[in-house]
Chimera marker file (.cmm) of the C-alpha trace (Angstrom):
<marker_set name="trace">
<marker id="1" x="-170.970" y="110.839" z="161.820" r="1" g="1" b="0" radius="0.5"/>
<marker id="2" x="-169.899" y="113.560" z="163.919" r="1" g="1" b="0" radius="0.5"/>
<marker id="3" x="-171.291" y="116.184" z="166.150" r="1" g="1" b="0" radius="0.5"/>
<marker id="4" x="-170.956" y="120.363" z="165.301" r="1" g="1" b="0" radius="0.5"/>
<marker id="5" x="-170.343" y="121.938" z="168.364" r="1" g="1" b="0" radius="0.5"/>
<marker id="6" x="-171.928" y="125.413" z="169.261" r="1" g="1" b="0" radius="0.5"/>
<marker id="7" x="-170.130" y="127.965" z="170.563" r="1" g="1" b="0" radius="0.5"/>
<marker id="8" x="-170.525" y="127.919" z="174.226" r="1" g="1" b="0" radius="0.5"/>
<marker id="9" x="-170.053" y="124.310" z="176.118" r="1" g="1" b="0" radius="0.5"/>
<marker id="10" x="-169.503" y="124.119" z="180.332" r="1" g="1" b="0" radius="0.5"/>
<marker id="11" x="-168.818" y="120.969" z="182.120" r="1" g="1" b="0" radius="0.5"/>
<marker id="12" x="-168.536" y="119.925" z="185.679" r="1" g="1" b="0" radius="0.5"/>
<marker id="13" x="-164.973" y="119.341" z="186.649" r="1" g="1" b="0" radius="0.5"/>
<marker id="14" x="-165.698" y="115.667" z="187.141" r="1" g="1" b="0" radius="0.5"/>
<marker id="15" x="-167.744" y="114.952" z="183.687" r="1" g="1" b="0" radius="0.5"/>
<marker id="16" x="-164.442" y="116.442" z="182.218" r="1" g="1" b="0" radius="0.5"/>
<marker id="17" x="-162.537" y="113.971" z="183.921" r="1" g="1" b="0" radius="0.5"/>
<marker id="18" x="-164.339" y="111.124" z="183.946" r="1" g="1" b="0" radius="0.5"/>
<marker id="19" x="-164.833" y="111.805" z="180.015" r="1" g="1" b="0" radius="0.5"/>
<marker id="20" x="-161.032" y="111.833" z="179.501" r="1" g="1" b="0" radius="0.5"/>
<marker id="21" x="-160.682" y="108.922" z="181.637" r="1" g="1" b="0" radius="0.5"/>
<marker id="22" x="-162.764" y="107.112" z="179.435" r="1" g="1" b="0" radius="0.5"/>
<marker id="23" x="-161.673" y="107.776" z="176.088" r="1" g="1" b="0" radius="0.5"/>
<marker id="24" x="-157.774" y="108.635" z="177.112" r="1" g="1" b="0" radius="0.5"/>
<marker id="25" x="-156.400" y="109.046" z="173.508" r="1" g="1" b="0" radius="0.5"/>
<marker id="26" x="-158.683" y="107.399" z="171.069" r="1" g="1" b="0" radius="0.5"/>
<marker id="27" x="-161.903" y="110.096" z="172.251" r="1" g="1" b="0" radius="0.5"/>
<marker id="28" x="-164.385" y="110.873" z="168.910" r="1" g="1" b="0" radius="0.5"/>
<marker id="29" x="-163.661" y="113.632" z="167.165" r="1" g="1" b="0" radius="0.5"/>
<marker id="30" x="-166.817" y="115.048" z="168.363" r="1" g="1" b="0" radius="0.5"/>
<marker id="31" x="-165.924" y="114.254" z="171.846" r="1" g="1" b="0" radius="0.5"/>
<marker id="32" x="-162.571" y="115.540" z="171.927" r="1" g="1" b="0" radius="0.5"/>
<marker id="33" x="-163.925" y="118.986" z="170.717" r="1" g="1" b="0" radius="0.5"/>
<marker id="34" x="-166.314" y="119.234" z="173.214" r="1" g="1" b="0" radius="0.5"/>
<marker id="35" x="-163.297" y="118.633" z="175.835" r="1" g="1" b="0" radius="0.5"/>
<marker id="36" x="-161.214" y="120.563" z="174.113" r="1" g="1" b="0" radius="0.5"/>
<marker id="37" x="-163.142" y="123.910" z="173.990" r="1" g="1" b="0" radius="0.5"/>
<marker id="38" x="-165.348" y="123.778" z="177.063" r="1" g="1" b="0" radius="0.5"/>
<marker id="39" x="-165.203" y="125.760" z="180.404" r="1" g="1" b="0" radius="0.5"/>
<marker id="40" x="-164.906" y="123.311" z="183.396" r="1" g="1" b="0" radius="0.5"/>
<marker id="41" x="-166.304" y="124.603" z="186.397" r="1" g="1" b="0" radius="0.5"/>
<marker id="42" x="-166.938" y="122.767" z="190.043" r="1" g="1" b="0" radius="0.5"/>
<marker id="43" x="-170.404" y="120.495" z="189.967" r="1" g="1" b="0" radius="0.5"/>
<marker id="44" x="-171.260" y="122.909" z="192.979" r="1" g="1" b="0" radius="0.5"/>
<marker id="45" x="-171.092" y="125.873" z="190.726" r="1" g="1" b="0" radius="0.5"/>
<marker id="46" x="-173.197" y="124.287" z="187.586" r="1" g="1" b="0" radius="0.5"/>
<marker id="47" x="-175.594" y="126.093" z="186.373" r="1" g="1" b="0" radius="0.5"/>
<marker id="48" x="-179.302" y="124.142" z="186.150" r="1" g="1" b="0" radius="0.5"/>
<marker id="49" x="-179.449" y="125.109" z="183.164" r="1" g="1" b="0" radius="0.5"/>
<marker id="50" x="-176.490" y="123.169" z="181.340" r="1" g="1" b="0" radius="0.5"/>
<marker id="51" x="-176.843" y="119.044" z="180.118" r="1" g="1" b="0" radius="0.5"/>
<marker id="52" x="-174.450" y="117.324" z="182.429" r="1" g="1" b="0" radius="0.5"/>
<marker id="53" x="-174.153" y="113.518" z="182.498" r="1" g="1" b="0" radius="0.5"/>
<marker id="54" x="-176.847" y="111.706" z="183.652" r="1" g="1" b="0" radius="0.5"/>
<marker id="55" x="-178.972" y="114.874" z="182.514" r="1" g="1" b="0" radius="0.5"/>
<marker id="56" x="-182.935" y="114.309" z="181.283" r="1" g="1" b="0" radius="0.5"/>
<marker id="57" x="-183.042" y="116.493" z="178.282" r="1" g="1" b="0" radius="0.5"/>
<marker id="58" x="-186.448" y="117.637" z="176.136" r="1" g="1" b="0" radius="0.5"/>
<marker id="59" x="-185.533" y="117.896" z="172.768" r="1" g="1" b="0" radius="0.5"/>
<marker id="60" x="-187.597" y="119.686" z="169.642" r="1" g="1" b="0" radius="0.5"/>
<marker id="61" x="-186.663" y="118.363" z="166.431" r="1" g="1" b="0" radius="0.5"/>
<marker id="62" x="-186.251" y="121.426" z="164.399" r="1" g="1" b="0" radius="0.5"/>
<marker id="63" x="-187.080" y="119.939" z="161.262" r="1" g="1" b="0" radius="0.5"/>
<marker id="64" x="-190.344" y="118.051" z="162.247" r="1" g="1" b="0" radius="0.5"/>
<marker id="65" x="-191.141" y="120.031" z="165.670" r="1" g="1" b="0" radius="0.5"/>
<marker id="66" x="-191.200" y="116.272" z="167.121" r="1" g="1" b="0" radius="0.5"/>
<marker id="67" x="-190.644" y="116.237" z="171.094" r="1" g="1" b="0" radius="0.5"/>
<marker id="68" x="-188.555" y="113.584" z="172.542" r="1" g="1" b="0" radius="0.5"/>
<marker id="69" x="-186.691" y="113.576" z="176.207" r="1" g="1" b="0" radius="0.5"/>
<marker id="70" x="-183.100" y="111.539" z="176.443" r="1" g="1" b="0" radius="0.5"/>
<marker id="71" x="-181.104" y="111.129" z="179.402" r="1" g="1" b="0" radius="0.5"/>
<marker id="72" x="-177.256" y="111.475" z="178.516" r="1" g="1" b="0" radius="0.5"/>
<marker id="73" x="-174.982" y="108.342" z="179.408" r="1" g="1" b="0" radius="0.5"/>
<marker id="74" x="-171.764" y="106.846" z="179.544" r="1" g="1" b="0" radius="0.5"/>
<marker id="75" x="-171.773" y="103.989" z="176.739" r="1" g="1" b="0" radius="0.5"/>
<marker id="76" x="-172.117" y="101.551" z="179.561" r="1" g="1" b="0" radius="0.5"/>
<marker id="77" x="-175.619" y="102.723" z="180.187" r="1" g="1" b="0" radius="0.5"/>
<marker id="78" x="-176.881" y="103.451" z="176.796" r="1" g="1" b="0" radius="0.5"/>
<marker id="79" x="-178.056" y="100.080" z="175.963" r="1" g="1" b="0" radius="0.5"/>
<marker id="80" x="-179.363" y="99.053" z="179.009" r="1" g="1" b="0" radius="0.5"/>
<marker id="81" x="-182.047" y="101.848" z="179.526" r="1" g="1" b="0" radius="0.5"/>
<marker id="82" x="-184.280" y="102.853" z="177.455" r="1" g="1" b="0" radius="0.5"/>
<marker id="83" x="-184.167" y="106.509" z="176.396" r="1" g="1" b="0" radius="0.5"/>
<marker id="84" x="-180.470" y="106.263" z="177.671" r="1" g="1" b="0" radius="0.5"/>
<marker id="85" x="-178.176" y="107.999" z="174.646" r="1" g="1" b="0" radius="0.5"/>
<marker id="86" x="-174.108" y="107.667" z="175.408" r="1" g="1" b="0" radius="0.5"/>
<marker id="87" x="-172.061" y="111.018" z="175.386" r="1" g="1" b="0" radius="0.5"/>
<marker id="88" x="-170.045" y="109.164" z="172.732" r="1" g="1" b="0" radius="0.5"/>
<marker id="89" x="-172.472" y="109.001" z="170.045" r="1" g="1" b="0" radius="0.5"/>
<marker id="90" x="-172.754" y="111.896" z="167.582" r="1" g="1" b="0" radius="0.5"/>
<marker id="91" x="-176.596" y="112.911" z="169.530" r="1" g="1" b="0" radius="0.5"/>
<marker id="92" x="-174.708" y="112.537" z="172.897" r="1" g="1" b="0" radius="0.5"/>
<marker id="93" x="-171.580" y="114.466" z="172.240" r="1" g="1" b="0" radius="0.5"/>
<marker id="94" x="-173.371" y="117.078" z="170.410" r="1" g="1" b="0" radius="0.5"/>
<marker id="95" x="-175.307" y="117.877" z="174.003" r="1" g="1" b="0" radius="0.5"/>
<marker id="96" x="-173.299" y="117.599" z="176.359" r="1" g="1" b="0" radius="0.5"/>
<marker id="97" x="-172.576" y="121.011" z="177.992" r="1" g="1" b="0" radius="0.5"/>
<marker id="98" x="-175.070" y="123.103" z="176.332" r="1" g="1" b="0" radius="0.5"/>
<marker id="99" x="-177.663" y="125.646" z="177.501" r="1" g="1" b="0" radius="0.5"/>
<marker id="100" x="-181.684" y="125.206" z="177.342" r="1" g="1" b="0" radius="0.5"/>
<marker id="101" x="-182.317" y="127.263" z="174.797" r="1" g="1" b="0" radius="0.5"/>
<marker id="102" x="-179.470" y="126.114" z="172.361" r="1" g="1" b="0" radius="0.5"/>
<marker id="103" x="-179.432" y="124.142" z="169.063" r="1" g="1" b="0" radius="0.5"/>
<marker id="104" x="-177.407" y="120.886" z="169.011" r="1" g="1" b="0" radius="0.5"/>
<marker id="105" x="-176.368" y="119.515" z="165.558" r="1" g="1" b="0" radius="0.5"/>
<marker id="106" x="-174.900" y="116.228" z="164.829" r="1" g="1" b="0" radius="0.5"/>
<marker id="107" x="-174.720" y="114.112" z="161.461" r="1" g="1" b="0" radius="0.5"/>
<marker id="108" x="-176.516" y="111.623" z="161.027" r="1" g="1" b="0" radius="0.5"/>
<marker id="109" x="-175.692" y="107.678" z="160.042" r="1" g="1" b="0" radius="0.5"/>
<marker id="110" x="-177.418" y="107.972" z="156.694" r="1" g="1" b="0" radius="0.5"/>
<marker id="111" x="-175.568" y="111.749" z="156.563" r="1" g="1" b="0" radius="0.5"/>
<marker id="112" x="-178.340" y="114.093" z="156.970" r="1" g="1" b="0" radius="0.5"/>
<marker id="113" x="-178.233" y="116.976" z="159.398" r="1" g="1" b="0" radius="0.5"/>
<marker id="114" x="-179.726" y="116.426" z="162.991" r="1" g="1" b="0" radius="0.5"/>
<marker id="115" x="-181.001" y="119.969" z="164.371" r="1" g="1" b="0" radius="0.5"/>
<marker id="116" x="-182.795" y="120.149" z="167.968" r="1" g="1" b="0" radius="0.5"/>
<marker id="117" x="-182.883" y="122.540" z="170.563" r="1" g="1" b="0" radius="0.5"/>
<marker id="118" x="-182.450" y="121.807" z="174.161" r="1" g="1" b="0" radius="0.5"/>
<marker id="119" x="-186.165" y="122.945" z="175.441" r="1" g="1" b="0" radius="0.5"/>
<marker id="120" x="-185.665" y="121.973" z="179.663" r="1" g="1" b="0" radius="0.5"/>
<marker id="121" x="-183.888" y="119.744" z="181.450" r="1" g="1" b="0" radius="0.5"/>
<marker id="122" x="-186.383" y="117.761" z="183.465" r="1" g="1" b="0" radius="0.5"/>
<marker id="123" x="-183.171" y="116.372" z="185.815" r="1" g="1" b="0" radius="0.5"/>
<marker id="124" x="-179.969" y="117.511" z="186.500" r="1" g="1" b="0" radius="0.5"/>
<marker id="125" x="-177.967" y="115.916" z="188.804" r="1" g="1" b="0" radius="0.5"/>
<marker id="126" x="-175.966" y="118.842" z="190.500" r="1" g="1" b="0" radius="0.5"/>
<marker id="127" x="-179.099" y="120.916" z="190.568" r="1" g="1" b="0" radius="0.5"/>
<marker id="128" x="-181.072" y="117.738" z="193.243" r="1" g="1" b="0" radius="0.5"/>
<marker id="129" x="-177.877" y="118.058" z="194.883" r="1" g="1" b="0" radius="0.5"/>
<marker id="130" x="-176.010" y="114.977" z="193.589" r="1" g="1" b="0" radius="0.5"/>
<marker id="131" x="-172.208" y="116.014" z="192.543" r="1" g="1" b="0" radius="0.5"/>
<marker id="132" x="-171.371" y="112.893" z="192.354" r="1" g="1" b="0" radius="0.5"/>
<marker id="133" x="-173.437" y="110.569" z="189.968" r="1" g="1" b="0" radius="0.5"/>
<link id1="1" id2="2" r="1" g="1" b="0" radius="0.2"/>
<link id1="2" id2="3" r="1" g="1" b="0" radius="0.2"/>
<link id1="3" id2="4" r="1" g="1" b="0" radius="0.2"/>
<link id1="4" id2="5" r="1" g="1" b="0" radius="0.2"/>
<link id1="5" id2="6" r="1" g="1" b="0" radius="0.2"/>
<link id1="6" id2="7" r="1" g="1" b="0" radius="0.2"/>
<link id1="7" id2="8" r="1" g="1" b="0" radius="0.2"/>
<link id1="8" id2="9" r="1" g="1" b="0" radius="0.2"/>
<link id1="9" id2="10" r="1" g="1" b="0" radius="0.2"/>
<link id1="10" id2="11" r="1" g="1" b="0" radius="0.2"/>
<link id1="11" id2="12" r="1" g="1" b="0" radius="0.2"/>
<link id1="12" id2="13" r="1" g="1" b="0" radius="0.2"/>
<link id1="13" id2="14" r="1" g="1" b="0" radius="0.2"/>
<link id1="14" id2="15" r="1" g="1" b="0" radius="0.2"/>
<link id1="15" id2="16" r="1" g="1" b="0" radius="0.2"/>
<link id1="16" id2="17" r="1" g="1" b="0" radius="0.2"/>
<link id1="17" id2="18" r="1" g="1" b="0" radius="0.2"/>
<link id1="18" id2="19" r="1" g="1" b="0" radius="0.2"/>
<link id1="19" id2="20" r="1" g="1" b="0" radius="0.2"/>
<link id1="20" id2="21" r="1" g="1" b="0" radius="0.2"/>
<link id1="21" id2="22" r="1" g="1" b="0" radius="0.2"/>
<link id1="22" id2="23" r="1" g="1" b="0" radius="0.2"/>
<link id1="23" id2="24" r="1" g="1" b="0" radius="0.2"/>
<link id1="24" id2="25" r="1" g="1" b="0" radius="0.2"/>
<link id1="25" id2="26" r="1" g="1" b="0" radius="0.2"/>
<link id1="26" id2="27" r="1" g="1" b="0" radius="0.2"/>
<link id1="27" id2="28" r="1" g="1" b="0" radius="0.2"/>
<link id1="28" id2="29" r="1" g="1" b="0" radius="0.2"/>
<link id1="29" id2="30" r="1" g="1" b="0" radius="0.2"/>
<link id1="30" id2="31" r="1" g="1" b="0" radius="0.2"/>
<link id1="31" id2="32" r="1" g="1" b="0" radius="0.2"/>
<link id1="32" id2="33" r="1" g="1" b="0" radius="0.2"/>
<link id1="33" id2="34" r="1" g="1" b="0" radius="0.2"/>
<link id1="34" id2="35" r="1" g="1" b="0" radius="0.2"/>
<link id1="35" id2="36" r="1" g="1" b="0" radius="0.2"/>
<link id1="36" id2="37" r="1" g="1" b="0" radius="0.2"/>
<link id1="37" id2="38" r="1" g="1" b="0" radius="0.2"/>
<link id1="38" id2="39" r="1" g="1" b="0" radius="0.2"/>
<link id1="39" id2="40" r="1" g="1" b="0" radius="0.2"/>
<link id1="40" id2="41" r="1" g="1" b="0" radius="0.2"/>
<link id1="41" id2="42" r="1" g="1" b="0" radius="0.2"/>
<link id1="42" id2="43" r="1" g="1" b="0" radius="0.2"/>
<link id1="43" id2="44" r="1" g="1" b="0" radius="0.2"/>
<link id1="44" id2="45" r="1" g="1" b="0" radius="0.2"/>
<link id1="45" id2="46" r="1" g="1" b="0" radius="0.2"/>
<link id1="46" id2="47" r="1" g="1" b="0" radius="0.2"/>
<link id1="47" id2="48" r="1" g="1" b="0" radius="0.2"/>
<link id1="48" id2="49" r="1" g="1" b="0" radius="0.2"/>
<link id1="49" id2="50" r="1" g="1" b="0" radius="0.2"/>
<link id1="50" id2="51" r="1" g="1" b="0" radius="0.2"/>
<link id1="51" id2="52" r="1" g="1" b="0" radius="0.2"/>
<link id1="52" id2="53" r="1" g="1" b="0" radius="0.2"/>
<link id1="53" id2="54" r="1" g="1" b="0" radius="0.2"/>
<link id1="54" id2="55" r="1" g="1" b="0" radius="0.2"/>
<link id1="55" id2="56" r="1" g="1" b="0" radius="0.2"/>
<link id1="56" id2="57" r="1" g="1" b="0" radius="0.2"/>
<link id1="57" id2="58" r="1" g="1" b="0" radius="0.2"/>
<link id1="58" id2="59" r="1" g="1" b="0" radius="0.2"/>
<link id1="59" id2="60" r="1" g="1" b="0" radius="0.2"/>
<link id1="60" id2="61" r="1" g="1" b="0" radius="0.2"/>
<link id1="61" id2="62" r="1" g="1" b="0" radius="0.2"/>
<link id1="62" id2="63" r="1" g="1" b="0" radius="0.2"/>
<link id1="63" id2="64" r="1" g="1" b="0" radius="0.2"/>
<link id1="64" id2="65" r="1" g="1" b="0" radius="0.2"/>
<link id1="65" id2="66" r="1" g="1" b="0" radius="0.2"/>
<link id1="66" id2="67" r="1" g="1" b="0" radius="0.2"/>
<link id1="67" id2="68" r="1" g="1" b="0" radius="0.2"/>
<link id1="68" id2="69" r="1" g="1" b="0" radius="0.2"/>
<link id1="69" id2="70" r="1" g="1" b="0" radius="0.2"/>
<link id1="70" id2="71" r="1" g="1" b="0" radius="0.2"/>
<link id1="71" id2="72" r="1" g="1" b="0" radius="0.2"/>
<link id1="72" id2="73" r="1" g="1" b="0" radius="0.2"/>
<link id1="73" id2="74" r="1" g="1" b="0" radius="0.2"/>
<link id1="74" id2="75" r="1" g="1" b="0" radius="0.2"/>
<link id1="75" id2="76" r="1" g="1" b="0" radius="0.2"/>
<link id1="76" id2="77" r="1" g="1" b="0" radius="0.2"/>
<link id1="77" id2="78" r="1" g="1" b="0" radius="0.2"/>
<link id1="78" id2="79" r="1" g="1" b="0" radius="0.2"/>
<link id1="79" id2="80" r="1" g="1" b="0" radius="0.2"/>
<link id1="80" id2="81" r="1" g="1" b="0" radius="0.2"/>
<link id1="81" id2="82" r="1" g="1" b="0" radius="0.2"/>
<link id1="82" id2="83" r="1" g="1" b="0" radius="0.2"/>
<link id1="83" id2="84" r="1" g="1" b="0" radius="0.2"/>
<link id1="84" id2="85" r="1" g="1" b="0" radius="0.2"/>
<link id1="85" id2="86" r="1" g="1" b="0" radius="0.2"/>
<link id1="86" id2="87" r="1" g="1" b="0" radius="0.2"/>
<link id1="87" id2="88" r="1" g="1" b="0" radius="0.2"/>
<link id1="88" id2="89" r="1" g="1" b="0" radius="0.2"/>
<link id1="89" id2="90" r="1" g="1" b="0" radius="0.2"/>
<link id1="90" id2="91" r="1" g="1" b="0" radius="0.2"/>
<link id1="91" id2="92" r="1" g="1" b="0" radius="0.2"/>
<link id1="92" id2="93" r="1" g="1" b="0" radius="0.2"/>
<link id1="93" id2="94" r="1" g="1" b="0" radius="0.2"/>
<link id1="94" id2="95" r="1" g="1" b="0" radius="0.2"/>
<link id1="95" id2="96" r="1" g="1" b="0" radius="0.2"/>
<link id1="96" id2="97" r="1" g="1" b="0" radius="0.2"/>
<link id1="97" id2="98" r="1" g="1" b="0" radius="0.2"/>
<link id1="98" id2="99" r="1" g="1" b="0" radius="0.2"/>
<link id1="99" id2="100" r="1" g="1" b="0" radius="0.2"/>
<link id1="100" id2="101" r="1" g="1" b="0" radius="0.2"/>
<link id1="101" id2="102" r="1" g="1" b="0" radius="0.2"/>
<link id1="102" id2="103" r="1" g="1" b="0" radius="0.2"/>
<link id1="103" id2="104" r="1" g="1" b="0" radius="0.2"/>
<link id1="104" id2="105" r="1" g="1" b="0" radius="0.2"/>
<link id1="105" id2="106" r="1" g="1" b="0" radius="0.2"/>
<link id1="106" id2="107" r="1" g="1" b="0" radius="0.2"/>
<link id1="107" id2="108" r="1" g="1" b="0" radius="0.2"/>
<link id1="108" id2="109" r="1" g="1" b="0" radius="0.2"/>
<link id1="109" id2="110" r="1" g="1" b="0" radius="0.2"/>
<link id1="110" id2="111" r="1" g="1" b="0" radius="0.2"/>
<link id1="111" id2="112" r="1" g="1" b="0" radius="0.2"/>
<link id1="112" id2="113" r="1" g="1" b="0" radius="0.2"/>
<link id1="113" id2="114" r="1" g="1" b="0" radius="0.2"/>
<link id1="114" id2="115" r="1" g="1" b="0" radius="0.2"/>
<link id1="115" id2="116" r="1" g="1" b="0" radius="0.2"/>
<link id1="116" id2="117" r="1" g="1" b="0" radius="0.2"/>
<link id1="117" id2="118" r="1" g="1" b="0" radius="0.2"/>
<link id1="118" id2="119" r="1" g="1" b="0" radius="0.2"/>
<link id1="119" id2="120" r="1" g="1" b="0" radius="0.2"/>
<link id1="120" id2="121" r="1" g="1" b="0" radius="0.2"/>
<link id1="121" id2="122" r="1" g="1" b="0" radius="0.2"/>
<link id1="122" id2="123" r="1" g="1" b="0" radius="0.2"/>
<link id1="123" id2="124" r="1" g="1" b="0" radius="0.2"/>
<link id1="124" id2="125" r="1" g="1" b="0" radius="0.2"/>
<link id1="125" id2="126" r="1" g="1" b="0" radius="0.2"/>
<link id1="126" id2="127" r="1" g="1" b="0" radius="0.2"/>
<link id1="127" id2="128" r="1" g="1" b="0" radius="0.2"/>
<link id1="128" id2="129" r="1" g="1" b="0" radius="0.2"/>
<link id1="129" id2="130" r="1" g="1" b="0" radius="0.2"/>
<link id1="130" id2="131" r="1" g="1" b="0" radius="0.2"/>
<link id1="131" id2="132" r="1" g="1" b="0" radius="0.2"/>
<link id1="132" id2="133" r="1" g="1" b="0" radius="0.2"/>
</marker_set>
């Protein structure tokens, strides 16, 4: 399972650290992409636009137009609230950092293709004000 990444990704200075705090050298391969080829910028400075953690995201499911809103996670989180998906799963890593508007693409356990686009983001954290969460 891993995540494809698009071509643009921005994270908050802290997601980026946190992110590499948490998975040091062993990150996912889809993780360590993301980090690897993202723009950091301050949390200030996000746009409201972007997924950051602890982000509500609407989904479309481009293969069966099905609508579905997650809120992105640390794996700590994920199992403990429901609609909760951790940035370390192929889903999570796959949005993390992208635009409304763009397509995120994963694999999926069984090995199909996952395909949604990122409609709105109900909640952001930076954008109510919260740089720290």
């Amino acid at each position: 399972m891993h995540a494809t990444l698009a071509t643009e990704r921005t994270l908050t200075e802290l997601d980026y650290l946190r992110l590499q705090k948490l998975v040091g050298r062993n990150a996912p391969a889809a993780v360590a992409a993301v980090l690897d080829a993202a723009d950091t910028v301050q949390s200030c400075d996000i746009a409201a636009d972007v997924v950051t953690m602890h982000s509500q995201v609407e989904l479309r499911d481009l293969h069966t137009a099905r609508r579905q809103t997650l809120t992105l996670c640390y794996p700590s989180d994920a199992g403990s609230i429901a609609g909760c998906v951790s940035v370390l799963s192929p889903v999570g890593a796959s949005l993390l950092g992208l635009k409304v508007g763009s397509v995120a693409r994963w694999q999926t356990p069984s090995g199909e293709q996952g395909e949604a686009e990122v409609v709105a983001i109900p909640f952001q954290p930076e954008a109510s004000g919260d740089y720290t969460a």
